[in-house]
N, C-alpha and C positions, 0 to 999 in steps of 0.2 A: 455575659450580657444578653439580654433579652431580644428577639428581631424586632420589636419596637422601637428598643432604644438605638437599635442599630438602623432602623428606617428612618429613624428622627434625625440620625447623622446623616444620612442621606439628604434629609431635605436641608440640611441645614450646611453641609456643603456646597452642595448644590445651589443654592441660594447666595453663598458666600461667589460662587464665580459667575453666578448671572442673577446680578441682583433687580432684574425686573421679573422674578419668580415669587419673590419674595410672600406673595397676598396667594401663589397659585395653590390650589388644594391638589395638594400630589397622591395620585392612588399608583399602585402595585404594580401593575398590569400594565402601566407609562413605561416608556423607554425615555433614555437622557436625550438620544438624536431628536425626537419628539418632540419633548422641553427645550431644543434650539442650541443645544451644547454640540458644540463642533466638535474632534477629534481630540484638539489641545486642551479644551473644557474638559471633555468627558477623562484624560490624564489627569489633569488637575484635580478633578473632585474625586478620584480614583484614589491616587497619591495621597490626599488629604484622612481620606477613609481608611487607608491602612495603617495612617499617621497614626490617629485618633486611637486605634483598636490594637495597634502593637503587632499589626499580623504584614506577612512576606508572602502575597499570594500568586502566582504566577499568573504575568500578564496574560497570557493566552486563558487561563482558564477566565478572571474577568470580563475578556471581553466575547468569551463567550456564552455569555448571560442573553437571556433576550429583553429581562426588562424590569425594574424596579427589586417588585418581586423576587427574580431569581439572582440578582446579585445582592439583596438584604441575606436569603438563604443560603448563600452561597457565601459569603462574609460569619456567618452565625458558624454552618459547619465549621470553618476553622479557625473561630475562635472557641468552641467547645475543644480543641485538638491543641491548644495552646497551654 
């Protein structure tokens, strides 16, 4: 999968658990805490994302992303490793 289509899962979860994002134009370089996602949000659409991509990535490294951006890149690395 391409980091597009994996950024698009981003927004489109994202969206799925704070649906007043819905119209927002999400760039890269945003973090979720930013977009208003609490701790249990940012689980949630976390959760969802590895749903979606078939991938087991270890919490700690997720949430050691700092923002959009590096958890799309971070999501892509291992699904190219899948």
């Amino acid at each position: 999968m391409e980091k597009e289509a994996i950024f698009e899962l981003v927004v489109t979860h994202t969206c799925e658990v704070i649906p007043a994002l819905k119209t927002h134009s999400f760039k890269p370089e945003e973090t979720l805490k930013e977009l208003g996602a609490n701790s249990l949000d940012r689980t949630d659409i976390l959760d969802d994302l590895m749903e979606s991509l078939g991938l087991d990535v270890p919490r700690v490294e997720l949430f050691g992303t700092k923002n959009i951006g590096e958890l799309v890149d971070l999501l892509y690395e291992h699904s190219l490793k899948k």
